[in-house]
C-alpha positions in Angstrom: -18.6 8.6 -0.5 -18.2 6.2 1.7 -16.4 6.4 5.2 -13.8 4.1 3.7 -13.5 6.2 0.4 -13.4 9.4 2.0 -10.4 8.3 4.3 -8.3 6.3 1.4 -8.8 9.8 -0.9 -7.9 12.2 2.2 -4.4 10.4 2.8 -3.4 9.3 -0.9 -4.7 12.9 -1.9 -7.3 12.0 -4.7 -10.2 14.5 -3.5 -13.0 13.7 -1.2 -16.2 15.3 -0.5 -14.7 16.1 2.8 -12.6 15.0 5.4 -13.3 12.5 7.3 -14.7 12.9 10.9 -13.5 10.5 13.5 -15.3 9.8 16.6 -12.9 10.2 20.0 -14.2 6.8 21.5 -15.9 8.7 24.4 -15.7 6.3 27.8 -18.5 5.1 29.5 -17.6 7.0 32.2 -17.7 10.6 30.0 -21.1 9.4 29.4 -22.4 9.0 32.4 -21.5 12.9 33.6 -22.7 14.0 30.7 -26.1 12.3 31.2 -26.0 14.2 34.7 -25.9 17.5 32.3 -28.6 16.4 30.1 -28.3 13.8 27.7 -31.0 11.4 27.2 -30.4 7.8 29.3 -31.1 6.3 26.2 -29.3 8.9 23.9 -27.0 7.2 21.3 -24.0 9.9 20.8 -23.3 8.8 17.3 -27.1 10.6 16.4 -26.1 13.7 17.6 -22.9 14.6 16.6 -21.8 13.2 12.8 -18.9 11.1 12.4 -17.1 8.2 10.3 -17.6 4.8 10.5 -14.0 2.9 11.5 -13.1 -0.2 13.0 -9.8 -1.8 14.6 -8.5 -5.2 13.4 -7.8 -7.1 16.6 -4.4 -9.3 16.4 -2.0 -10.5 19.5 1.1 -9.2 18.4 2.4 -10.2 22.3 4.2 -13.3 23.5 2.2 -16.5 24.6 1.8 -16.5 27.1 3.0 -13.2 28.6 6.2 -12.6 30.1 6.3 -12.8 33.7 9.1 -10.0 33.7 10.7 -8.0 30.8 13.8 -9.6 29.1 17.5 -9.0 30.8 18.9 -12.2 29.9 20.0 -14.2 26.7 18.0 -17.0 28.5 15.2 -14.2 28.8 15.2 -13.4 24.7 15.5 -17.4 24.2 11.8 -17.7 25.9 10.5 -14.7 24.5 11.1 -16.0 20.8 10.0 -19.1 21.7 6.2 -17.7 22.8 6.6 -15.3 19.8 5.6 -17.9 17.0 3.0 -16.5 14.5 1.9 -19.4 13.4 -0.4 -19.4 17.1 -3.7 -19.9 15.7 -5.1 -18.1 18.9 -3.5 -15.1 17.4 -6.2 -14.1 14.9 -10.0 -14.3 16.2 -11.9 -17.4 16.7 -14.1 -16.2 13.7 -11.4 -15.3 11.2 -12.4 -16.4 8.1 -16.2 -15.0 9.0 -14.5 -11.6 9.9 -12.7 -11.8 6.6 -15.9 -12.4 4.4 -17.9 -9.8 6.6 -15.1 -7.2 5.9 -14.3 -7.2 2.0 -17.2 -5.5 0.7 -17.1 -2.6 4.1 -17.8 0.7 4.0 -16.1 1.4 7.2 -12.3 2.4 7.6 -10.4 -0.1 8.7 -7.3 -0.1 10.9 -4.6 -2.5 12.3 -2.9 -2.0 15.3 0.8 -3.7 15.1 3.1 -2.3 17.6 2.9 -1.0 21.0 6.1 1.3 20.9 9.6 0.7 22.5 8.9 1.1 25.9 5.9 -1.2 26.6 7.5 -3.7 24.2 10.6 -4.2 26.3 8.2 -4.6 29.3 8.1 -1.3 30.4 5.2 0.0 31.6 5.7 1.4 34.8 8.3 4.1 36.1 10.7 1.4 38.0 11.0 -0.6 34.8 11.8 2.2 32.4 13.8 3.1 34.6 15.5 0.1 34.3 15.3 -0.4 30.9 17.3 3.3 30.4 19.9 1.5 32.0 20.0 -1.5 30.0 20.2 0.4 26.7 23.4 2.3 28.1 24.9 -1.4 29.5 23.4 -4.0 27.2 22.0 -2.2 24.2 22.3 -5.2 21.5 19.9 -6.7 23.7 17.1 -4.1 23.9 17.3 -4.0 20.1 16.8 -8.1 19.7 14.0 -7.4 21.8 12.3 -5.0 19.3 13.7 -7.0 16.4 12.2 -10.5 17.9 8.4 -8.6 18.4 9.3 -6.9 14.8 9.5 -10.6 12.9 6.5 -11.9 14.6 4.5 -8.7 14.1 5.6 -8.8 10.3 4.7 -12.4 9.9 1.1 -11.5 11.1 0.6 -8.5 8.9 1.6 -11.0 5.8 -1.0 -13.4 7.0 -4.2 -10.9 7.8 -2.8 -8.8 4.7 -3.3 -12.1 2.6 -6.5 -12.2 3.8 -7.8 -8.7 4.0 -6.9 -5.3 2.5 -6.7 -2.7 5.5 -6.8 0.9 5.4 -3.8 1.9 7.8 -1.8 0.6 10.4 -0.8 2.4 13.3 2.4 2.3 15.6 2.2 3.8 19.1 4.8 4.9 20.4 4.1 6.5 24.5 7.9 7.6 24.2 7.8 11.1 25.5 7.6 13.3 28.3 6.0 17.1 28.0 9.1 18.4 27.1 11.1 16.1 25.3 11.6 11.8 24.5 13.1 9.9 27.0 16.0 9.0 24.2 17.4 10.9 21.6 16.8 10.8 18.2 19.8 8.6 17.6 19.4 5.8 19.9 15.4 5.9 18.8 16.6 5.5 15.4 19.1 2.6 16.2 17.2 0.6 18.9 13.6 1.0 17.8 13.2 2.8 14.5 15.7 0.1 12.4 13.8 -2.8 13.6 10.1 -1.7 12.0 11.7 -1.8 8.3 10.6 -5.3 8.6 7.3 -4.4 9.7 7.2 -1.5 6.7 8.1 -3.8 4.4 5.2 -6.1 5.0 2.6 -3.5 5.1 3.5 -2.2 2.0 4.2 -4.8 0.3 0.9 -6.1 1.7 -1.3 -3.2 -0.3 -1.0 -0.9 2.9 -0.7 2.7 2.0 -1.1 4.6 5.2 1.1 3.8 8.0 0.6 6.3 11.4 2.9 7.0 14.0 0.8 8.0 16.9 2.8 9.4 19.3 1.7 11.2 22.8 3.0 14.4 24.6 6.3 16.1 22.9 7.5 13.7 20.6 8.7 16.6 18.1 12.9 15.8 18.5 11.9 12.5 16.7 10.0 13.4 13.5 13.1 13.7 11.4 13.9 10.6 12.3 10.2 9.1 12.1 9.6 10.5 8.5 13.2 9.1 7.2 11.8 5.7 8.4 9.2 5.5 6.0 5.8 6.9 8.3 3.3 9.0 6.1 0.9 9.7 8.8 1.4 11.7 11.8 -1.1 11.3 14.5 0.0 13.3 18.0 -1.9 12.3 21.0 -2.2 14.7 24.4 0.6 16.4 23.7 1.8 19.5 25.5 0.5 22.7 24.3 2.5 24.3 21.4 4.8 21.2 21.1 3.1 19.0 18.3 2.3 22.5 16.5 0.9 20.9 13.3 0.9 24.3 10.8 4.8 23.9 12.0 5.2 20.3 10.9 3.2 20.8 7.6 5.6 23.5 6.6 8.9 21.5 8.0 7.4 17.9 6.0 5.0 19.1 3.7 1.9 17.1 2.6 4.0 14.1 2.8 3.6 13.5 5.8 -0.8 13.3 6.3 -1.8 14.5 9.8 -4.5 13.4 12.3 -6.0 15.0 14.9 -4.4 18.4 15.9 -6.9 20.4 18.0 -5.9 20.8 21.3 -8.4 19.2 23.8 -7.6 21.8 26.0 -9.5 24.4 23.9 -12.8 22.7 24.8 -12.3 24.0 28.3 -12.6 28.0 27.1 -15.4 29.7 26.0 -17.1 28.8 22.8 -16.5 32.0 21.3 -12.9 31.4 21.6 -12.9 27.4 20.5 -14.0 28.6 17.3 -11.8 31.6 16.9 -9.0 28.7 17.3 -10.9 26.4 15.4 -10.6 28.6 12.6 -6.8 29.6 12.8 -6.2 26.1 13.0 -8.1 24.3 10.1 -8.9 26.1 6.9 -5.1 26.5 6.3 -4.6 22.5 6.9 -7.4 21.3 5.6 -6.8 23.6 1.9 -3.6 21.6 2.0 -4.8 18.4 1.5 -4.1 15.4 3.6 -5.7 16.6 7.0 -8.4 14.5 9.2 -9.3 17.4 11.9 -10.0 15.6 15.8 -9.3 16.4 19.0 -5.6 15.1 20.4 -6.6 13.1 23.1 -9.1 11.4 24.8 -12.1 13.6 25.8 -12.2 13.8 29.8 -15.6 13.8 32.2 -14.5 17.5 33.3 -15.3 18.1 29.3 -19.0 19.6 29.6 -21.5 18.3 26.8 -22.6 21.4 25.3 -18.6 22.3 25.3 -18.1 18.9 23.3 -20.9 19.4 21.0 -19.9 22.6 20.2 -17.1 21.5 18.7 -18.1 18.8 16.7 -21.0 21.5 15.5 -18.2 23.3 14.6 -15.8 20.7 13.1 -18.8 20.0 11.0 -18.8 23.6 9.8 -15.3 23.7 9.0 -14.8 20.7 6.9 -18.6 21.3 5.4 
């Protein structure tokens, strides 16, 4: 099978040879320590460790130009529709129609990211502004949510214009909501200022041919599942999240195989003796991946304090398990 076969028959639950095995984008930086440990200068990581071809569709989904400051004001939401027009030709590559032809006949997964979650969308990015913005959606909440709706319209006027073009695999929402121990809103508000405003967004993708939609969330999103799933999200994919918090055996038994997982080891296991990686390793998959609907990874971004032979240990045995 193909990378792109084995993922579409993973999440729609057709049978594939295996799972697929996702790379974990290891930095440059990762690289370089690790080449101080041992590996080759001229070592290509994809040769020693196996894993599935995928590839992200690049769109701007932001306003153009950017925002000097988030939005307070009507006069603020005025401008920020204005620079949200889809019809921006600089929105799609340079190359489209060349990336188009080069990807209908792919063997690679493909993705498209189209939305950035409800913090950074309302401008948030830093602690003094969501600070602020926790504020506004106590004093002016109608206007946080025309923010997320006027990002939602342009975002699903893009997806109907790529998705005319090309059939992608899934489409991911982040959503950096969370703290280690809990969201920074409640399941209600989420679902009123953030959550109602993607049904437009939903509604393109699937009407578009798109039948797996992740939320990727990072550190303890678990108060807003219910909420998530109820949306319309099939795909779960938790991101650095605080030991014991994202448990995904938990989930599986709370949503079922509705709700496709990715990712799920807990980085943090790389850091013990391999012994006890695959011990965990063990607990953790077999029961998951007999389930159906399951693409084992680590759940965060793989860190320079990561030792190779730790890291290739666990893709040796990731390869094992899913074998």
């Amino acid at each position: 099978m193909t990378s792109r076969q084995r993922f579409t028959a993973t999440m729609v639950g057709e049978g594939a040879d295996r799972p697929p095995l996702f790379d974990e984008g290891i930095r440059d930086e990762v690289l370089a320590q690790w080449r101080e440990q041992g590996l080759p200068p001229d070592a290509d990581l994809a040769t020693l460790v196996r894993h599935d071809r995928r590839e992200r569709l690049e769109v701007d989904f932001w306003s153009r130009p950017a925002l000097e400051h988030p939005v307070e004001t009507a006069d603020d939401l005025r401008e920020l529709r204005r620079r949200l027009d889809p019809a921006d030709p600089g929105r799609l590559p340079a190359d489209w129609a060349a990336r188009v032809a080069g990807l209908r006949d792919r063997e690679q997964t493909l993705e498209l990211y189209v939305h950035s979650g409800f913090f950074l969308t309302n401008g948030a990015g830093a602690w003094d502004k969501v600070a602020r913005l926790l504020f506004r959606t106590h004093d002016d909440p109608g206007l946080v949510r025309a923010v997320m709706e006027a990002h939602a319209e342009c975002a699903a006027a893009l997806v109907r214009r790529v998705l005319a073009d090309v059939e992608i695999d899934y489409a991911t929402f982040s959503e950096p909501i969370s703290g280690p121990d809990r969201p920074l809103i409640g399941p209600a508000m989420f679902r009123r200022l953030s959550l109602a405003t993607y049904d437009l967004l939903l509604r393109a993708l699937r009407e578009g041919g798109c039948r797996t939609v992740v939320f990727q969330t990072y550190a303890n999103s678990r108060a807003l599942l219910p909420a998530v799933v109820g949306a319309g999200f099939d795909c779960l994919w938790a991101v650095e999240s605080t030991p014991g918090s994202m448990d995904y055996p938990e989930i599986r038994r709370e949503f079922g195989t509705g709700l496709r997982l990715i990712g799920g080891i807990d980085l943090d296991w790389l850091r013990s003796p391999p012994a006890e990686v695959t011990r965990r390793m063990e607990a953790l998959l077999p029961p998951l991946l007999a389930q159906g609907g399951y693409v084992p990874l680590a759940d965060g971004r793989v860190r320079p304090d990561i030792p190779l032979e730790a890291y290739l240990h666990y893709r040796a045995e990731l390869e094992r398990l899913t074998a």
